[in-house]
C-alpha positions in Angstrom: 12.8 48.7 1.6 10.9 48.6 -1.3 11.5 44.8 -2.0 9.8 44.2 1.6 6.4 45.5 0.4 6.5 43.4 -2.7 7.4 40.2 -0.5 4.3 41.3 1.7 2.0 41.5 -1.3 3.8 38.6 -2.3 2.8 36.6 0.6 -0.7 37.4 0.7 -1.3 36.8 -2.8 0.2 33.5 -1.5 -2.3 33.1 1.4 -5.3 33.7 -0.5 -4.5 31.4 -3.3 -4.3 28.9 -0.5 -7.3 29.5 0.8 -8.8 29.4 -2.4 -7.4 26.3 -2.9 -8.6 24.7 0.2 -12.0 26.2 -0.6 -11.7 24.5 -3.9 -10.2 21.1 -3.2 -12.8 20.6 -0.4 -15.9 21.5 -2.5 -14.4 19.0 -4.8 -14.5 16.4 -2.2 -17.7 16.9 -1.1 -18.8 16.5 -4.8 -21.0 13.3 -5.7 -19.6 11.5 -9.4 -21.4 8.7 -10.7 -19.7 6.1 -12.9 -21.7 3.9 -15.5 -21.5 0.4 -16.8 -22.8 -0.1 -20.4 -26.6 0.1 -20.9 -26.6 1.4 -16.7 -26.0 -2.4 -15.7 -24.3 -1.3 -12.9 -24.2 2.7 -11.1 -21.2 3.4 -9.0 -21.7 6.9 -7.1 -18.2 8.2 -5.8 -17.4 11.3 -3.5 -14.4 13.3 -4.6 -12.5 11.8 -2.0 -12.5 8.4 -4.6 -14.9 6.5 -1.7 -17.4 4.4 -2.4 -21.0 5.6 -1.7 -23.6 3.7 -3.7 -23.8 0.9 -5.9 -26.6 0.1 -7.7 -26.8 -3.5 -9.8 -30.0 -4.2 -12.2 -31.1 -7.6 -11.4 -30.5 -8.5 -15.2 -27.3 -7.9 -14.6 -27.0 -10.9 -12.3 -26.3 -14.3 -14.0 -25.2 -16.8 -11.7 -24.1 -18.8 -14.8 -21.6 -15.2 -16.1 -20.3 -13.9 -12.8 -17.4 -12.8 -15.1 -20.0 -10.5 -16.3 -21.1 -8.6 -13.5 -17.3 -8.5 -12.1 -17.1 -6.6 -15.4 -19.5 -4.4 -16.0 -18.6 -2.9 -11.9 -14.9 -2.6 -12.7 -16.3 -0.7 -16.1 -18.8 1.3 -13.9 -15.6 2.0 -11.1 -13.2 3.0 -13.9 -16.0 5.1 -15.5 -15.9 7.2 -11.6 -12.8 7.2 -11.6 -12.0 9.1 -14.6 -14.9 11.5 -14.0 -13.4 12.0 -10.9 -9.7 12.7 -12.0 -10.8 15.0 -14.9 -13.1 17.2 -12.7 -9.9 17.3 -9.9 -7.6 18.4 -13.3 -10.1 20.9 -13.8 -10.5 22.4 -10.7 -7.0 22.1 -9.2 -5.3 22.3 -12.3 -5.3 26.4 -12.2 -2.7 26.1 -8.9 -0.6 23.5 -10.2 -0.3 23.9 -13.9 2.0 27.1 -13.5 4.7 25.9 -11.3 7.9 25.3 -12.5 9.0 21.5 -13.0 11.6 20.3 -11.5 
């Protein structure tokens, strides 16, 4: 009987850790990252959830003659968010994952 309570404690350890994780991943989702372009060109602002929600384009950024340009500097400012965004989710949800056994 002894090996019942300590798959009880087991399994509520288990269910808090997952609502801690819950807790965690949708705080992180809710979060607002912003991505940069050199010299702040472009400003990309991304929820967790990697969506779009802002883009903001300096008009001296706009060269009708170098679209090239501006196609860059928003795929630098995206790629910028995108990294934020996938270090701050290592970060947080690293703690639940980084223990488990690979397989």
């Amino acid at each position: 009987m002894r090996g019942m309570g300590n798959m009880q404690g087991m399994m509520k350890q288990m269910q808090k850790m997952q609502k801690q994780m819950k807790k965690d991943q949708t705080a992180l989702e809710e979060r607002e990252f912003t991505g940069q372009a050199s010299d702040e060109m472009v400003t990309v602002k991304f929820n967790g959830k990697k969506e779009l929600q802002d883009i903001q384009i300096k008009p001296e950024a706009v060269d009708p003659d170098d679209i090239e340009m501006l196609q860059d500097l928003i795929i630098m400012a995206v790629n910028n968010a995108m990294e934020t965004i996938d270090q701050a989710t290592q970060q947080t949800m690293g703690k639940y994952t980084n223990n488990l056994p690979k397989f």
